[in-house]
C-alpha atoms as a printed R data frame, in Angstrom:
   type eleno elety resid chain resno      x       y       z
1  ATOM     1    CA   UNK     A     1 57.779   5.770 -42.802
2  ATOM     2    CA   UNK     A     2 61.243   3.822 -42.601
3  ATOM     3    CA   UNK     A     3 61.498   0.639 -44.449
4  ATOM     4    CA   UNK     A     4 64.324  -1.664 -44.034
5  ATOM     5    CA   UNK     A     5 64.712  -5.204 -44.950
6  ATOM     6    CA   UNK     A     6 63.372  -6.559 -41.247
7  ATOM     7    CA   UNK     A     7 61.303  -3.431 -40.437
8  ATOM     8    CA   UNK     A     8 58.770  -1.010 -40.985
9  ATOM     9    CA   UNK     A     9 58.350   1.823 -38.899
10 ATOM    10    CA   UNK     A    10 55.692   4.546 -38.883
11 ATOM    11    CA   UNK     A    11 56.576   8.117 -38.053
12 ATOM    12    CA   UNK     A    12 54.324  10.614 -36.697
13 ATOM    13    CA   UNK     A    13 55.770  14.414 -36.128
14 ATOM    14    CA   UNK     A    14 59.091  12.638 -36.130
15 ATOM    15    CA   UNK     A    15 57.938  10.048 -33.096
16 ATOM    16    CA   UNK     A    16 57.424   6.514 -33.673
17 ATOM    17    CA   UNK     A    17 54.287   5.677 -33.578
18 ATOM    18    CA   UNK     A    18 54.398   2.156 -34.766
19 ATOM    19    CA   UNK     A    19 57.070  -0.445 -35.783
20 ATOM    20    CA   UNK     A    20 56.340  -4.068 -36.669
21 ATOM    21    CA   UNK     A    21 58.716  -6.848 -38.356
22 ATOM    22    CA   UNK     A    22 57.935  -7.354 -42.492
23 ATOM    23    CA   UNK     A    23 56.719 -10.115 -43.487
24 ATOM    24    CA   UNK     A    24 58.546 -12.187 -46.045
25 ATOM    25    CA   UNK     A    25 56.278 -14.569 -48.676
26 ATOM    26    CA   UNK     A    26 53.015 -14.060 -50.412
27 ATOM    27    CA   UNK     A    27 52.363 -10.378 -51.524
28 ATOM    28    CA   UNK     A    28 48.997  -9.254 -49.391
29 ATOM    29    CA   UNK     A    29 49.473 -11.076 -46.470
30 ATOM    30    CA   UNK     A    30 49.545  -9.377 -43.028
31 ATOM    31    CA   UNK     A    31 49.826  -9.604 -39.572
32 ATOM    32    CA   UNK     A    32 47.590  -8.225 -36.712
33 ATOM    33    CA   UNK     A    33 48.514  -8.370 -33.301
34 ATOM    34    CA   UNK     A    34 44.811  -8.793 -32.094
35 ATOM    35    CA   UNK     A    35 46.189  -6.668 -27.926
36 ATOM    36    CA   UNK     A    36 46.479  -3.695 -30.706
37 ATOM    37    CA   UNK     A    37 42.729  -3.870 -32.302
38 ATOM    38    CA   UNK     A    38 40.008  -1.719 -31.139
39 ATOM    39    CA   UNK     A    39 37.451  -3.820 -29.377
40 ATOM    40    CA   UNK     A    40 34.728  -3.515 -32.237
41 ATOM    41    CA   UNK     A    41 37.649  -5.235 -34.459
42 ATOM    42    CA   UNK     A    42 38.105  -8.145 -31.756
43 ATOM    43    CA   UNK     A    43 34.719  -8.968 -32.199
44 ATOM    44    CA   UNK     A    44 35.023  -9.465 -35.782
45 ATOM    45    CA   UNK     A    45 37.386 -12.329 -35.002
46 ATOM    46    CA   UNK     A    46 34.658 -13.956 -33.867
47 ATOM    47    CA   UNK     A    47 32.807 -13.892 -37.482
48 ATOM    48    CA   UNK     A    48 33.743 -17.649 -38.387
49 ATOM    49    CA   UNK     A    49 31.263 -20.087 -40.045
50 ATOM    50    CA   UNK     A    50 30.706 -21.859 -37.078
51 ATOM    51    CA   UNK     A    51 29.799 -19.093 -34.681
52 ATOM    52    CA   UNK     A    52 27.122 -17.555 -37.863
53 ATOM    53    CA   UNK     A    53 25.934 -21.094 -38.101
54 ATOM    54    CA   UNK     A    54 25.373 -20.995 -34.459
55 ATOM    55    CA   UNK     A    55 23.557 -17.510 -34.607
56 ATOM    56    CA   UNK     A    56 21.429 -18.534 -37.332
57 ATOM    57    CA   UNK     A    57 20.009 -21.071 -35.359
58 ATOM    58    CA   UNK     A    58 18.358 -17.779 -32.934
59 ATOM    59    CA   UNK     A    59 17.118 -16.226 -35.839
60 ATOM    60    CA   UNK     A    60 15.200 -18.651 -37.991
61 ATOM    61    CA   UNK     A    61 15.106 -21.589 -40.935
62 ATOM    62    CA   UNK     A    62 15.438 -19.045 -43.577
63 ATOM    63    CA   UNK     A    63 18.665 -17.172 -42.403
64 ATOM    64    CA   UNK     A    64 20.187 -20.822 -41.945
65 ATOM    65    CA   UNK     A    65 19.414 -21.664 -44.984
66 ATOM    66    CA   UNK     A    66 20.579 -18.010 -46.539
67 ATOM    67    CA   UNK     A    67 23.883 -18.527 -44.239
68 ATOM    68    CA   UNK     A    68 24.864 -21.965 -45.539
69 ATOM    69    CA   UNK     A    69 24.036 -20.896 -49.240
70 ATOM    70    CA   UNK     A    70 26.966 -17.599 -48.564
71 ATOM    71    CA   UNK     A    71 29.546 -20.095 -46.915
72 ATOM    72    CA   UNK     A    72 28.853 -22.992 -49.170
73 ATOM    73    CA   UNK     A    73 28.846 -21.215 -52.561
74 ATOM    74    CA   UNK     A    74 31.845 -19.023 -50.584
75 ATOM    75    CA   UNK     A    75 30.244 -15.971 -52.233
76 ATOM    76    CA   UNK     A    76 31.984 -13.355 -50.017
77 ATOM    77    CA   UNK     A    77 35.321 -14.379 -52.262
78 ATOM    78    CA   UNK     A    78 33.918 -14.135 -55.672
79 ATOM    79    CA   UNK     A    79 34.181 -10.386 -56.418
């Protein structure tokens, strides 16, 4: 790895493999450039609370129900 104020690079067997402009602000945040995600990653982009709302609707009342419980308590960003 290199690490300069603008940059990070990635080095593999002295090649670049990777370089990509740092971010400057809130510790943890990131940056994807979603043309560089596998294709089973893309699809995760699609996990929003309006597309599960929408697929709950092809699987039954009680998943709805389950669904809104999860995105109305926001349980997935309690632990």
């Amino acid at each position: 790895m290199r690490l300069t104020t603008d940059l990070i690079e990635v080095y593999f067997k002295e090649a670049r493999i990777a370089s990509h402009k740092r971010l400057n602000g809130e510790i943890g945040q990131y940056s994807t450039n979603i043309d560089h995600m596998p294709d089973n990653h893309r699809l995760y982009l699609e996990h929003n609370p309006e597309n599960n709302r929408k697929w709950t609707e092809t699987i039954g009342t009680s998943m709805e129900q389950f669904v809104s419980y999860i995105l109305e308590m926001n349980v997935e960003k309690k632990h």
